[in-house]
C-alpha positions in Angstrom: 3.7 -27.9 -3.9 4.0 -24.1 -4.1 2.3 -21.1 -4.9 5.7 -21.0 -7.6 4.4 -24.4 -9.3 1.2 -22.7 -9.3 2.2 -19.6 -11.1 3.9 -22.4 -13.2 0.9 -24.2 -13.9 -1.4 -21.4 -14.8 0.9 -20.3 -17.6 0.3 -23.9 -19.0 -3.3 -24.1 -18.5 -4.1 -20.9 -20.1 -2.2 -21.8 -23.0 -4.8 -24.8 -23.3 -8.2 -25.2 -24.4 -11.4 -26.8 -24.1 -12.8 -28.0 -27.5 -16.5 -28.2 -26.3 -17.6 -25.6 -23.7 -18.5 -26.4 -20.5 -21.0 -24.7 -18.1 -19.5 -24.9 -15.1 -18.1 -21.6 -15.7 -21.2 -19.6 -15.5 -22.5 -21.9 -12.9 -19.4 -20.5 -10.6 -19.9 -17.0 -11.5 -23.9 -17.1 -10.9 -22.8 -18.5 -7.7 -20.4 -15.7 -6.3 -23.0 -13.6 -7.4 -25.4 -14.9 -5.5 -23.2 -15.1 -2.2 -22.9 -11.3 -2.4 -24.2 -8.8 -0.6 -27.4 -8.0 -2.3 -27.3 -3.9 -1.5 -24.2 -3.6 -3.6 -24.0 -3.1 -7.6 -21.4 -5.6 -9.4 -19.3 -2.6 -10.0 -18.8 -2.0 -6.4 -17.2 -5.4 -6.1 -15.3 -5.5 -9.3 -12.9 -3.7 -11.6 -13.3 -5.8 -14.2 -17.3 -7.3 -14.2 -16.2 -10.7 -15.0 -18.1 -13.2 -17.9 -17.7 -16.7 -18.2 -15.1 -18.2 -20.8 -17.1 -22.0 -21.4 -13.8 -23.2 -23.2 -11.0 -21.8 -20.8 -9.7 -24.0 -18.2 -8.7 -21.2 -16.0 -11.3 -18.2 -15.0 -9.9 -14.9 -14.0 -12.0 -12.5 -11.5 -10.7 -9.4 -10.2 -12.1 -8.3 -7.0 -12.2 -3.9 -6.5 -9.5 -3.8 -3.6 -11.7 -1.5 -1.5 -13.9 -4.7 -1.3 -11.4 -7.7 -1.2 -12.5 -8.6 2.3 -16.0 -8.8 1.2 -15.1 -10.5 -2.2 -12.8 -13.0 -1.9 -14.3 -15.0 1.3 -17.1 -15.2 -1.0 -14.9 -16.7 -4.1 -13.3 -18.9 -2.2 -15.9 -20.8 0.0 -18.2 -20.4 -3.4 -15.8 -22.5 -5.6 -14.4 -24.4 -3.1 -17.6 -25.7 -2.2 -18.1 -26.4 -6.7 -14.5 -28.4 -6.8 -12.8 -25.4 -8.5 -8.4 -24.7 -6.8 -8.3 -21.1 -6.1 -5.0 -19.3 -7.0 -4.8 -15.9 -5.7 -1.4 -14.7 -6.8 -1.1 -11.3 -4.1 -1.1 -14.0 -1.3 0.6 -16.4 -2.9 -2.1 -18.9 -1.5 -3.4 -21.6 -3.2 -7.2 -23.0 -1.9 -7.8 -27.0 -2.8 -11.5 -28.4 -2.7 -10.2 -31.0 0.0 -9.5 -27.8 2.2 -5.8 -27.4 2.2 -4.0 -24.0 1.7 -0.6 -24.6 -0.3 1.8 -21.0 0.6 4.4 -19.4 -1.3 7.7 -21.9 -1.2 10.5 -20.9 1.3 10.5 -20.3 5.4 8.8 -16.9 5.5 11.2 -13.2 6.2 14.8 -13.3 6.8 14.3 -12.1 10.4 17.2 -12.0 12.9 16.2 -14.4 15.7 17.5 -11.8 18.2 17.4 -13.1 21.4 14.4 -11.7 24.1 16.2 -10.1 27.0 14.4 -9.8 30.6 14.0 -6.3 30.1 12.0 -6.3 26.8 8.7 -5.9 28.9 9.9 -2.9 31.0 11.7 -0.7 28.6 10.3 0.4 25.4 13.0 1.8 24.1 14.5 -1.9 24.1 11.8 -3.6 22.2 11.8 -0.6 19.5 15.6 -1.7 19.4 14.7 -5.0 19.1 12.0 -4.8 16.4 14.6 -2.9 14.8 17.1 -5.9 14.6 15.1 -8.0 13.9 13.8 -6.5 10.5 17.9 -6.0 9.8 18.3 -9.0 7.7 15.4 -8.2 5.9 16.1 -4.5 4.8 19.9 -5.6 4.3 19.3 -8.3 1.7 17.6 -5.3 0.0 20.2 -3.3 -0.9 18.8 -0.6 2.7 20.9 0.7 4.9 20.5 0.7 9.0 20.5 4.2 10.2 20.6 5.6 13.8 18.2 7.6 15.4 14.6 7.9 14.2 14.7 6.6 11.1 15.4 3.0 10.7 16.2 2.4 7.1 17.1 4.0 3.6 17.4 3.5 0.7 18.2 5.3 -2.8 15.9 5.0 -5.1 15.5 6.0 -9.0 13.2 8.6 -8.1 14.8 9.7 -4.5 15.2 8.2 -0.9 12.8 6.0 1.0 13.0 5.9 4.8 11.5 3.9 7.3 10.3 5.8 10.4 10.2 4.6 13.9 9.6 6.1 17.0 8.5 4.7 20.1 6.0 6.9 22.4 5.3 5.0 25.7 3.9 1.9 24.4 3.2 2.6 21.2 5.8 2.7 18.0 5.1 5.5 15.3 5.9 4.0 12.1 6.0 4.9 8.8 7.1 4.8 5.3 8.3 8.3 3.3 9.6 8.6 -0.2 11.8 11.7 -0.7 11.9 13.0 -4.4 14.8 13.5 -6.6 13.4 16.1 -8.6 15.0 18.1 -12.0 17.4 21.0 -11.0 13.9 23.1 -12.2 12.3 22.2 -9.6 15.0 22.2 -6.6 14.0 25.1 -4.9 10.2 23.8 -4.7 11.7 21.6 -2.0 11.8 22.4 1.7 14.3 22.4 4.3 13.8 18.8 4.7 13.7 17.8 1.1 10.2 17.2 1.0 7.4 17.5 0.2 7.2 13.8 0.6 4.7 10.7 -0.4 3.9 8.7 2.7 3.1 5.0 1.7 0.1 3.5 3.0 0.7 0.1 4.6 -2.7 -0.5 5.5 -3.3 -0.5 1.7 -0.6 -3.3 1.0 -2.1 -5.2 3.8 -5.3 -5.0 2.8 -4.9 -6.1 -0.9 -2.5 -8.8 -0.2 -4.6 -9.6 2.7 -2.1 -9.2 5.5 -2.7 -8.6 9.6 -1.6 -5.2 10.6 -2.2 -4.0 13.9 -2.6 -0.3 14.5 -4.3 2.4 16.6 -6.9 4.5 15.1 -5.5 8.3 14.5 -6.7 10.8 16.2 -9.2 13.4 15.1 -7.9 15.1 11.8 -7.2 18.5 13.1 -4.7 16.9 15.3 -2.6 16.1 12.6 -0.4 17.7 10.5 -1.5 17.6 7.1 0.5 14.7 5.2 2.4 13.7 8.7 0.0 10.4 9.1 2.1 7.5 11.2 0.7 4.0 12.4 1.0 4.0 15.9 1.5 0.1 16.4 1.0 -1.2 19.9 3.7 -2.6 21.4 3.3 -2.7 25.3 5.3 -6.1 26.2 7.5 -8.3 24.3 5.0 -10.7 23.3 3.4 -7.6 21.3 6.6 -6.4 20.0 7.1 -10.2 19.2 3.3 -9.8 17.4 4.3 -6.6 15.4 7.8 -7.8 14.2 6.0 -10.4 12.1 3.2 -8.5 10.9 5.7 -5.8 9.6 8.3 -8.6 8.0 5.5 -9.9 6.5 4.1 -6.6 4.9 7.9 -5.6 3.8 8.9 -8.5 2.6 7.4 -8.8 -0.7 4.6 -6.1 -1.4 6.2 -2.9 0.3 10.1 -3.7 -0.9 9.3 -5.1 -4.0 6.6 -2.6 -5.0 9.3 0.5 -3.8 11.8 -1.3 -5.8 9.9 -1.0 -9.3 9.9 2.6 -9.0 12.3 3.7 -11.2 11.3 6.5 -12.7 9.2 10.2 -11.7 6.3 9.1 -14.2 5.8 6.0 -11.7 5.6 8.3 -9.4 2.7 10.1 -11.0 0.9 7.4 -12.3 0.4 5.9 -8.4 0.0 9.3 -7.5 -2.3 10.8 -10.1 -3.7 8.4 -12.4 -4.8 5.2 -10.4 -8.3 5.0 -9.1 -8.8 5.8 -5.7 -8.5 2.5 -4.2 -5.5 1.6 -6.0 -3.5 4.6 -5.0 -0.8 3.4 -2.4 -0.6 6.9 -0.6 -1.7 8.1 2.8 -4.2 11.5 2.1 -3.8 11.9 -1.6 -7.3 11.3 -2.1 -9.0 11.4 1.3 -11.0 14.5 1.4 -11.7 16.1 4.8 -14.7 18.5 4.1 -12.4 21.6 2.7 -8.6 19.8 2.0 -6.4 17.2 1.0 -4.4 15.6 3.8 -0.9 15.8 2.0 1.8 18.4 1.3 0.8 18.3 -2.1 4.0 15.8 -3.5 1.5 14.6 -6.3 1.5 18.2 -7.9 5.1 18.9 -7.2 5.4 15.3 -9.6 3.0 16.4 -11.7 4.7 20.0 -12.5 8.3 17.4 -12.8 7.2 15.1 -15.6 5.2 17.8 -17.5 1.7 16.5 -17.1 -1.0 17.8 -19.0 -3.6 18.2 -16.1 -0.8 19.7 -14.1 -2.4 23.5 -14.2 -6.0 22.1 -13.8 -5.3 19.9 -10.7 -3.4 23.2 -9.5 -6.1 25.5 -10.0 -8.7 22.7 -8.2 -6.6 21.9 -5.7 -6.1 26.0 -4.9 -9.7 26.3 -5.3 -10.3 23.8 -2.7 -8.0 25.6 0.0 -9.4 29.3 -0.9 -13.5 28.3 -0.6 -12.7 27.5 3.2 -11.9 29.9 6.3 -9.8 27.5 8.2 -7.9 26.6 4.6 -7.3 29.8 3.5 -4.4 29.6 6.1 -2.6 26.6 4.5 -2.7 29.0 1.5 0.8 30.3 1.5 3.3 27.1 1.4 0.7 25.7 -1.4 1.5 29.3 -3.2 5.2 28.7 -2.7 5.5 25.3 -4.2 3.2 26.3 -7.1 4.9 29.8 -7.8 8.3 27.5 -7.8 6.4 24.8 -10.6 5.4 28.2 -12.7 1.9 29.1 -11.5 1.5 32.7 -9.5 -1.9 33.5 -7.8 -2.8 36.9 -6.1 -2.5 37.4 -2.9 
């Protein structure tokens, strides 16, 4: 009835077993496999290769999220089409053989209905206040606060303050998500003016891995940006479309962004999204995106580093100075990545 009675009913069902096996297991998994793309290697499409358990009433795959939208189109039409009910818990979607698509219990975000005023499609500045109003409810039930001004939302967290940023240039809303880091009196004076550096969360990663729409334009060329100061820029030329991106960003907070902000409770959270994930599971905008010489960011995942006493703190210092120094053009971002790692400790020559 809900994707809770499924999450219900795979606890029970992997608690049972299968006394003689039963080789519609591997028939499923040779299947998928076959439905692939033939130019990739299984460990492009996997982060766990998965095997075939011919006495287990439940099979559990685990798609690489850089290729879910590849991956599980494939898994579902594949054992669809062999009678197998697909559960995939990040949706909260259930798939039955006869076709229907069973969703999480409950009527969706606790959105304001907010009522559409005339002048919605000729003032942007009233659909950014609308949007804004609408996602109230939403934030508020969440223990976030409604701010004026540019930023939206905060809220204190373990580790610091997250904000929600909005700002609405013509017809287009520049949003994004910050986390501001409470760090150990230490390290205090390695922050700036603003209290950063900060960690901007991706939500293009939480929509692609729980499979959500969000809309955005694509960012200018890099070297129009400010390293680490990546927003969406979300279209939003009418009410219908403001209407349009409302729901897509109630959708992506409500659950994976609020929740997944929420279980951050302390800096070694921090540094293992940060730091020790694999690429593709790292929830941060530039940490890992190379462009030719740099890192897009501020460098907040060696200021966390340097605060929990990592091991690899000097060595990721030393590689990520490296990286700035072996470039003409980088050699001027040079002096605020000195500062912040002369405050952790580490002093370079000039």
């Amino acid at each position: 009835m809900s994707s809770e009675d499924a999450q219900a009913m795979l606890r029970d069902l992997r608690q049972q077993l299968s006394f003689s096996p039963d080789a519609a297991a591997g028939q499923l998994l040779e299947a998928i496999a076959s439905a692939l793309p033939p130019d990739g290697e299984p460990d492009d499409y996997w982060t766990e290769i998965p095997e075939p358990d011919p006495f287990a009433l439940v099979q559990s795959l685990s798609p690489s999220v850089a290729e879910l939208e590849v991956v599980l189109p494939v898994i579902e039409k594949t054992a669809i089409a062999l009678g197998w009910v697909v559960f995939d818990p990040q949706s909260g979607q259930v798939h039955t053989p006869s076709g229907q698509v069973i969703g999480p219990a409950g009527a969706g975000p606790a959105v304001a209905d907010v009522p559409v005023s005339p002048d919605l499609d000729v003032s942007p500045s009233a659909r950014s206040r609308w949007v804004q109003q609408s996602l109230e409810p939403l934030f508020a039930q969440r223990g976030w606060r409604k701010l004026r001004g540019e930023t939206w939302f905060q809220k204190k967290l373990p580790v610091g303050e997250a904000l929600v940023y909005s700002k609405m240039v013509r017809d287009t809303l520049h949003h994004g998500v910050w986390i501001r880091l409470a760090m150990p009196s230490h390290l205090q004076h390695a922050l700036n003016m603003d209290g950063g550096p900060d960690f901007t969360v991706s939500l293009q990663h939480f929509a692609q891995t729980h499979r959500l729409p969000f809309t955005y334009l694509e960012p200018p060329p890099l070297f129009k940006q400010r390293a680490g100061g990546v927003t969406y820029e979300l279209p939003m030329g009418s009410a219908d479309s403001a209407a349009t991106r409302r729901d897509e960003l109630a959708a992506l907070y409500d659950g994976p962004v609020l929740d997944w902000l929420d279980q951050l409770h302390t800096l070694q959270d921090l540094d293992r999204w940060a730091n020790r994930v694999p690429d593709e599971e790292c929830p941060f905008v530039g940490l890992r995106q190379r462009s030719a010489y740099r890192l897009l960011n501020h460098h907040p995942d060696l200021l966390v580093a340097a605060a929990v006493n990592a091991p690899d703190f000097e060595q990721r210092a030393l590689e990520r100075y490296a990286l700035y120094e072996a470039d003409a053009f980088g050699q001027g971002l040079l002096p605020p990545l000195r500062k912040l790692l002369a405050a952790c400790g580490l002093h370079f020559a000039r």
